[in-house]
C-alpha angles and dihedrals in degrees: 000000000000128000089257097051085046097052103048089046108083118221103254094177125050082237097062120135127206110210119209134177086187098113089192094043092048089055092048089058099046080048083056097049099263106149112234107218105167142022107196130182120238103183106301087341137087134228122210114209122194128179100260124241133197090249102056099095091058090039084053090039094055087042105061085041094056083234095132148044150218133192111279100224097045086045091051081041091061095036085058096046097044096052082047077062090048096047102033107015 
């Protein structure tokens, strides 16, 4: 499933998962609280899976339209541990 497809679909369980290959974009939501529960390999790519929420449509959304923040040392922080994921993990 791609970011775009995923982005356009709403969570309709509490269970739901968003998928993104979007490495920035997947650091950004850790930063806001999204709880990663899965890195899954799709051929020489990864797929970053979070527990959905109902506002990630809107938090994508300010993301890509550079219409939100997050605090810079806790953003550099994440960038570090998750491509400790990609690397190690």
């Amino acid at each position: 499933m791609s970011t775009e497809q995923a982005i356009q679909e709403e969570p309709k369980r509490s269970d739901a998962a968003f998928e993104t290959r979007d490495f920035y974009l997947a650091c950004f939501l850790r930063c806001a609280g999204y709880e990663l529960v899965n890195l899954r390999d799709d051929g020489r790519r990864k797929v970053f899976v979070f527990r959905d929420r109902a506002t990630r449509r809107a938090d994508v959304m300010a993301f890509y339209g550079d219409a939100t923040s997050v605090r810079p040392l806790a953003f550099a922080a994440t960038i570090k541990d998750m491509k400790g994921l990609l690397h190690n993990g």
